[in-house]
C-alpha positions in Angstrom: -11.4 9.1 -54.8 -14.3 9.8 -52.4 -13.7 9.3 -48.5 -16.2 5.9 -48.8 -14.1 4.6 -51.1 -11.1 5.5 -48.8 -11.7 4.6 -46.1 -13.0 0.7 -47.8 -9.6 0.7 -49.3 -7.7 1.2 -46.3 -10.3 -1.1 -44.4 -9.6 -3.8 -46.9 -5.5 -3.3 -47.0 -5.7 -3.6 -43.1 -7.5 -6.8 -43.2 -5.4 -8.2 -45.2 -2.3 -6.8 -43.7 -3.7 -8.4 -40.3 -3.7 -11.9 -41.7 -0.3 -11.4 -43.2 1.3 -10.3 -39.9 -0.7 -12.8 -38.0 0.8 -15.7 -40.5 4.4 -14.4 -39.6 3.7 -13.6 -36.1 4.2 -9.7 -36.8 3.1 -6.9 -34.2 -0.6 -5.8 -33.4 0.4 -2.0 -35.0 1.4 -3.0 -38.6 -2.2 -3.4 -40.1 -3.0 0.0 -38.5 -0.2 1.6 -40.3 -1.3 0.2 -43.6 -4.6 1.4 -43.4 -3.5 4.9 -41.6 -1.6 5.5 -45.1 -4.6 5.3 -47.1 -6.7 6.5 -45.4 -5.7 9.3 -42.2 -9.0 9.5 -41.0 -10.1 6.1 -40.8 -11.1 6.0 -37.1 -13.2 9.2 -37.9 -15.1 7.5 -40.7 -15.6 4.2 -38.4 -16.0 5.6 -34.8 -17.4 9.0 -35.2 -21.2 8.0 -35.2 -21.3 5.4 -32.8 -24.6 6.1 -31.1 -23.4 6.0 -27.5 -20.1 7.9 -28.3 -16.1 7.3 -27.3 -14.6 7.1 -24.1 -10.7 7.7 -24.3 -9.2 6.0 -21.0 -5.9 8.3 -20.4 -2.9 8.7 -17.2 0.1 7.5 -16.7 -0.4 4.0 -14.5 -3.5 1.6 -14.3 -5.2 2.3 -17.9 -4.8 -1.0 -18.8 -7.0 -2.8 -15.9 -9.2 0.7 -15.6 -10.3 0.0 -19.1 -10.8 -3.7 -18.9 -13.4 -3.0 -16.0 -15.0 0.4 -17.8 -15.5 -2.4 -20.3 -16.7 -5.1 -18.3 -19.2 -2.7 -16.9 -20.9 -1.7 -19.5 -21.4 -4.9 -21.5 -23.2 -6.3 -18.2 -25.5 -3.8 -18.8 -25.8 -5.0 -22.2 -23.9 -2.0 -24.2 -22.0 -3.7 -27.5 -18.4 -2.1 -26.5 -15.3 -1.8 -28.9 -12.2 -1.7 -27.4 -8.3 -1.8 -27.9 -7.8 -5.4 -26.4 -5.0 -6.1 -26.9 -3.2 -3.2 -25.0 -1.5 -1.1 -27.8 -2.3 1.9 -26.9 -1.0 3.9 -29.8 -3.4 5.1 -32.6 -1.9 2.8 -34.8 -3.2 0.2 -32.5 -6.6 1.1 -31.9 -7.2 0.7 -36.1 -5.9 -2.5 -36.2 -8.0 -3.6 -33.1 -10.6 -1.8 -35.2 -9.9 -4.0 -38.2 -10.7 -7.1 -36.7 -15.0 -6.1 -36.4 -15.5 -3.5 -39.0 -17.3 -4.4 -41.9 -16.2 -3.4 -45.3 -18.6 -0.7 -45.4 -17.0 1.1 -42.4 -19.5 0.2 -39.9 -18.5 -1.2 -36.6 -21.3 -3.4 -34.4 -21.3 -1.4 -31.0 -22.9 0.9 -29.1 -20.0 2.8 -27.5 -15.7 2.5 -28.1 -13.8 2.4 -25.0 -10.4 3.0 -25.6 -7.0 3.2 -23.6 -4.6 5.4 -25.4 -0.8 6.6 -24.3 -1.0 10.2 -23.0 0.3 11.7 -26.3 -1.7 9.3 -28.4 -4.9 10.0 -27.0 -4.2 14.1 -28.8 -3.3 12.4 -32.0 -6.8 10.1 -31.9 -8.6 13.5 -30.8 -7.5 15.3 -33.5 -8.9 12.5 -35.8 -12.3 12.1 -33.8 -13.2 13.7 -31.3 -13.9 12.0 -27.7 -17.2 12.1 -26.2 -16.0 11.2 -22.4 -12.5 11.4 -21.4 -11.6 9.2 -17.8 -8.1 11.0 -16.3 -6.0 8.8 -14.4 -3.1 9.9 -12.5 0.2 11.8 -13.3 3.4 10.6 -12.7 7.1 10.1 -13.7 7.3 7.7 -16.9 9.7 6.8 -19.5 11.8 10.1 -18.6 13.4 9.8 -22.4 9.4 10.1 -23.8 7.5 12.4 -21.1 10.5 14.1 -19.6 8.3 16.2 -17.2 5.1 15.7 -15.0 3.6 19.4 -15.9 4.1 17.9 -19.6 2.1 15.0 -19.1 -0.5 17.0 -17.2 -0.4 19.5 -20.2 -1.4 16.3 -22.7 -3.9 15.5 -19.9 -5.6 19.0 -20.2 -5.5 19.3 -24.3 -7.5 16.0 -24.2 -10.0 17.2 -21.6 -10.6 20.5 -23.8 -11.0 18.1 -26.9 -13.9 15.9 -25.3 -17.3 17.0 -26.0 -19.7 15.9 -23.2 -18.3 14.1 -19.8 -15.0 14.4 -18.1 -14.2 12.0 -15.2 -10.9 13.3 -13.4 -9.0 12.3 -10.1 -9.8 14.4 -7.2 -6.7 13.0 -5.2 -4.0 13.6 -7.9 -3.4 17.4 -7.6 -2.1 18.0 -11.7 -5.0 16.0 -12.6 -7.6 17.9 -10.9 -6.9 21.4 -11.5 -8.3 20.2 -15.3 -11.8 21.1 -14.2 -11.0 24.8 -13.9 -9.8 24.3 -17.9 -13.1 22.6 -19.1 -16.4 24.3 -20.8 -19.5 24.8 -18.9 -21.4 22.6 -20.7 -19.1 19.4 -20.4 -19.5 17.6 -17.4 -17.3 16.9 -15.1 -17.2 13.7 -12.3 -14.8 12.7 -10.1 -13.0 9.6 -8.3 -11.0 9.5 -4.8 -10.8 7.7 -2.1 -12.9 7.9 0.8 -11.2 10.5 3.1 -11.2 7.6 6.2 -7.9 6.4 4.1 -6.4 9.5 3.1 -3.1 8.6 4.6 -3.0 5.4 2.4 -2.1 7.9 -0.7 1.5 8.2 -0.3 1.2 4.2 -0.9 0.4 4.7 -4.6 1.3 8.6 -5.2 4.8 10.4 -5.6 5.2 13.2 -3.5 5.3 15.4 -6.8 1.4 15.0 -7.4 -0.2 15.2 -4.0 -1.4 18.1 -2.5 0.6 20.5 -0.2 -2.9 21.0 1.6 -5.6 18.6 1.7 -8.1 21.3 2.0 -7.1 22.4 -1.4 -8.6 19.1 -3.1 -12.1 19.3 -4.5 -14.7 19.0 -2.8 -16.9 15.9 -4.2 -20.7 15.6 -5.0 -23.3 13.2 -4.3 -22.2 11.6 -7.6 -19.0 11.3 -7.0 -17.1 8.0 -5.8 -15.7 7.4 -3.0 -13.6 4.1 -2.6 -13.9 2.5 1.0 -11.4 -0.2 1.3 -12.2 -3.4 3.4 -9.0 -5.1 3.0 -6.8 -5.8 0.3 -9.6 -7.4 -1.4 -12.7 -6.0 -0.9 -14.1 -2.5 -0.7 -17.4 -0.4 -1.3 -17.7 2.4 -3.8 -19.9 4.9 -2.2 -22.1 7.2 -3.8 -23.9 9.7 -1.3 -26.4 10.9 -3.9 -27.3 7.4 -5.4 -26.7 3.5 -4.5 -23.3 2.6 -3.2 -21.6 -0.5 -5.2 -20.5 -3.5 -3.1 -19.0 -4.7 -0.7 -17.4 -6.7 -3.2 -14.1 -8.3 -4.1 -11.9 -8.3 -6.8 -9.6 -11.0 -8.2 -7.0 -8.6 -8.3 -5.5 -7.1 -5.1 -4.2 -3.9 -3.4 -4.9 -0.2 -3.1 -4.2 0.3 -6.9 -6.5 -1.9 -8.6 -9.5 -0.7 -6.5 -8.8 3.0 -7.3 -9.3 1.9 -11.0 -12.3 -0.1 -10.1 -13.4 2.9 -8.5 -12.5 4.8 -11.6 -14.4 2.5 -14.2 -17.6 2.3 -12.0 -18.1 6.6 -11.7 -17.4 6.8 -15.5 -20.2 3.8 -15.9 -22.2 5.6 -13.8 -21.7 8.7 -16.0 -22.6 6.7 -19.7 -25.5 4.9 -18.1 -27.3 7.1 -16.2 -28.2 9.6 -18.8 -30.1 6.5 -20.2 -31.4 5.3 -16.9 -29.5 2.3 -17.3 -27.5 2.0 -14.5 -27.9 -1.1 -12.2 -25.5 -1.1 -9.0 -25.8 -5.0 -8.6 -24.6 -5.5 -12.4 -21.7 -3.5 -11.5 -20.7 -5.2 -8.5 -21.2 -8.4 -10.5 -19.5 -7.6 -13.6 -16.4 -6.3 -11.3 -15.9 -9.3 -8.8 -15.9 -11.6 -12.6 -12.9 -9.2 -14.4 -9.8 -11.4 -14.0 -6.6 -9.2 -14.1 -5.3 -8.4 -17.3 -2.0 -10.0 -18.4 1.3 -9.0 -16.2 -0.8 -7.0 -14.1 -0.7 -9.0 -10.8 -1.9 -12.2 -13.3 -1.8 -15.3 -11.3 -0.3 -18.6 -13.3 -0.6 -21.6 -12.0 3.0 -23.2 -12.9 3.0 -27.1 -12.1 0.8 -26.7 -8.8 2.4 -23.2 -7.8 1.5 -19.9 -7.9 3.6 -17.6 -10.1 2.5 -14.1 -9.9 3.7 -11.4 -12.8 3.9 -8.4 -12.2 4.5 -5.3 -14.8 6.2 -2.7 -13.3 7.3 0.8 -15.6 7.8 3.6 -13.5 8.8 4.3 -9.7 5.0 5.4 -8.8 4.2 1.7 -10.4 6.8 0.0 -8.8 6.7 0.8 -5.3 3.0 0.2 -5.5 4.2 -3.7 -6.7 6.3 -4.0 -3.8 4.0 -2.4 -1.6 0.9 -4.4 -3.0 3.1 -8.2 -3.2 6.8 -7.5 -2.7 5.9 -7.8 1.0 5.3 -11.4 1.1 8.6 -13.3 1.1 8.5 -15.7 -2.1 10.9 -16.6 -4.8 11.5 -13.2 -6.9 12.9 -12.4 -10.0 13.3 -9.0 -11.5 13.6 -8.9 -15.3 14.4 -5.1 -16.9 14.4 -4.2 -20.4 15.2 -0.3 -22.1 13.5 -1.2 -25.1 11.6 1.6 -26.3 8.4 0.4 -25.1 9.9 0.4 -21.9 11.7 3.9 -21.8 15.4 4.2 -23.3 16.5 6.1 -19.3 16.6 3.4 -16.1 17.8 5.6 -14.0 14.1 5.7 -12.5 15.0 2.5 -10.5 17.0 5.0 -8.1 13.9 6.4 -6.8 12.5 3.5 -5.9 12.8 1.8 -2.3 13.2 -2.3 -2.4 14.3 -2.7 1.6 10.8 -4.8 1.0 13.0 -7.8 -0.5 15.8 -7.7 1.8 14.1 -10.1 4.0 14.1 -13.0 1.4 16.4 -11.2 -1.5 16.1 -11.8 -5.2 16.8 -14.9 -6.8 17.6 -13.7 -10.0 17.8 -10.7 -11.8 17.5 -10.7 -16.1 16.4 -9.0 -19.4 19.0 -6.3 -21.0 19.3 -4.3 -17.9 19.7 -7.3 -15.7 23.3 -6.4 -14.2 22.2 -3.1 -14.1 19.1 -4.0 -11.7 21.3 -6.1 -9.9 23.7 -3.0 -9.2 20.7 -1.1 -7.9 19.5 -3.9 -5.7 22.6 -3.9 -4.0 22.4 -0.6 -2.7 19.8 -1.5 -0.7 21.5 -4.0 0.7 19.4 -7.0 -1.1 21.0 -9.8 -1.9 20.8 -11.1 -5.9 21.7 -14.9 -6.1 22.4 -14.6 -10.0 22.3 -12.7 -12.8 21.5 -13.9 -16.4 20.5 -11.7 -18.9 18.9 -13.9 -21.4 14.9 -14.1 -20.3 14.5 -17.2 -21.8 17.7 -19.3 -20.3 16.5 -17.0 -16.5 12.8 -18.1 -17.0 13.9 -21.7 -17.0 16.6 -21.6 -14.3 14.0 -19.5 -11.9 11.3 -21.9 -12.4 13.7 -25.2 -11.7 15.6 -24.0 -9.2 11.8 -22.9 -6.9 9.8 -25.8 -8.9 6.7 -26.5 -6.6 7.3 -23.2 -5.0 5.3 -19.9 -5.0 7.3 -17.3 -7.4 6.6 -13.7 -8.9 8.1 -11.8 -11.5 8.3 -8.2 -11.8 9.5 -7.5 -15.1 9.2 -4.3 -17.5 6.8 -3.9 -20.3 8.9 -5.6 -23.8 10.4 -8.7 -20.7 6.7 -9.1 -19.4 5.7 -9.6 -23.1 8.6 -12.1 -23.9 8.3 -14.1 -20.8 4.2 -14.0 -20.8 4.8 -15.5 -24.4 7.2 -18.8 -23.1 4.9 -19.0 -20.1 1.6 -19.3 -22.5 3.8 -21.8 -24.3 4.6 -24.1 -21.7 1.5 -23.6 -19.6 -1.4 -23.1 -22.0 -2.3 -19.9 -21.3 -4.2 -17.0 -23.4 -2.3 -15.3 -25.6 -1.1 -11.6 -25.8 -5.0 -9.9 -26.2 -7.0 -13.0 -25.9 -8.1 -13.0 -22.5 -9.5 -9.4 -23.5 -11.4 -9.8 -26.1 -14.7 -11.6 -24.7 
């Protein structure tokens, strides 16, 4: 069998393993599996020649919103994107996000894939097709059964960067993640995000003490193409260019120190696709990034009978003390729901390094999911209160909501009980489903 003929038979056994899992509900990785089988180097066949190349959005926290932005960008300046929307970020994944546009003859309708991959995913797409533009995130503590040290997840980090052909967009503030551009070619480029150094001392908000560095002088020192994020208030900010047109003021939908770091992120590695075309606009880009709503979990507001309820994912102890820190500081209804599926990490035992004096004030109402006594436990070496614990998310999803009706609320919830109670939410309050709200 030719690889043509290969890659239209795995095309066509992925379609129609996509409606079959879609008729009984099934996950978003099954059709990619099927068509993996038949043919292994499907993404190859179907991404490789994509005129305007692949962007492979990697690190440990934020690639979910960073990539919904990148995306947003660059279709406001009128680039055909394909991406992974619906946030499974496995190889697997990305084919059967793939499946749902590419035509039977392998060819896919867009300029340019931007895609979000798990650190040790993004080596197993690379060795399939190869990356054009790499953006590097962050390093940090996550999943300790999967990625049981930060030098190993740096390691992935670097293989990746050596594997991309032309651009490399790393962060300067994130001392594992930087020392990648000693590692790189000559002839790839390489770009770089940080915040402005007015707000230095606001790292620690979002950084473990593992990644920063021991001397600030030993951070790189940033180009006239670099960006710079200059923070206004929780809201607002300016990306600053000193060798070209800042971006803003402008204000996102989505707040804290966190989220503008990623819009800072998405807008340099923009910058990077559409200058070499001449394409870049700075008023697009503030437009396109004051319209991206946040992506589901991730700080997602849902209106809940005339109330606010605010959900939260948290996975790691970098990402949750930048929840508390970014909304555990406003005393509202709370409920923490904690899973150990494997989607979530197998090993809790990162809950310990993580501070919540933040929710003594007003406490927790309720603590759930499979780890919900657990969590409860942890919370009360704090010294914050936990009114009740109830492990089933469905039966705790209806008691929080009735016993704080007409009251502001947030969850905070890992990645397999965000999915679960995003689900009965969408149920009962209309909402987009899982992927939807991506896909425009």
């Amino acid at each position: 069998m030719t690889a043509r003929l290969r890659t239209r038979g795995a095309i066509l056994a992925g379609k129609a393993a996509r409606v079959a899992s879609r008729l009984r509900g099934g996950g978003s990785a099954l059709p990619g599996l099927v068509a993996e089988r038949i043919d292994p180097a499907v993404l190859r066949h179907t991404l490789g020649e994509l005129p305007r190349g692949i962007v492979v959005v990697t690190g440990t926290n934020g690639k979910t919103t960073t990539t919904k932005m990148l995306v947003a960008l660059l279709r406001a300046h009128g680039l055909a994107v394909f991406t992974n929307p619906t946030g499974s970020n496995f190889t697997r994944g990305v084919i059967s996000a793939l499946l749902g546009e590419v035509g039977l003859d392998g060819r896919v309708q867009a300029d340019v894939a931007v895609l979000e991959l798990d650190e040790a995913h993004a080596l197993r797409f690379a060795d399939v097709v190869r990356p054009t533009h790499a953006l590097l995130l962050n390093v940090a503590r996550d999943q300790l059964d999967r990625f049981a040290e930060i030098d190993h997840t740096a390691g992935l980090l670097s293989t990746l960067a050596a594997a991309t052909s032309d651009a490399v967009v790393l962060n300067a503030d994130d001392a594992y993640v930087s020392r990648i551009a000693s590692t790189l070619v000559p002839d790839v480029r390489c770009q770089w995000f940080a915040v402005d150094p007015s707000i230095a001392d606001r790292l620690p908000e979002i950084q473990e003490a593992d990644v920063r560095f021991e001397d600030p002088a030993d951070a790189p020192d940033l180009g006239p193409q670099d960006g710079r994020l200059l923070p206004h208030d929780e809201r607002s900010f300016t990306v600053r260019y000193p060798g070209g047109t800042d971006v803003g003021p402008l204000r996102l939908r989505q707040r804290g120190l966190a989220a503008m770091i990623n819009a800072t992120a998405a807008t340099t590695m923009a910058r990077v696709l559409l200058e070499e075309t001449g394409d870049w606009d700075a008023g697009r880009a503030q437009a396109a990034l004051e319209a991206v709503t946040p992506p589901f979990g991730r700080g997602e507001i849902i209106d809940v009978d005339g109330a606010p309820l605010e959900l939260v994912l948290v996975k790691n102890p970098a990402g949750f003390t930048v929840a508390l820190g970014t909304y555990g500081s406003e005393p509202v209804a709370t409920m923490i729901a904690i899973n150990d599926n494997y989607a979530d990490g197998r090993d809790v035992s990162w809950l310990y390094d993580v501070s919540f004096e933040s929710l003594r004030e007003r406490g927790v109402a309720l603590t759930s999911g499979v780890r919900g006594f657990d969590m409860a436990l942890r919370l009360h070496y704090d010294g914050v209160a936990v009114d009740a614990v109830e492990p089933d998310l469905d039966v705790a999803l209806d008691t929080f909501l009735a016993s704080h009706a007409g009251q502001p609320t947030r969850l905070f919830c890992t990645y397999t009980a965000m999915m679960a109670l995003r689900r009965r939410l969408a149920g009962r309050f209309d909402l987009a489903r899982f992927g939807e709200d991506s896909a425009a």
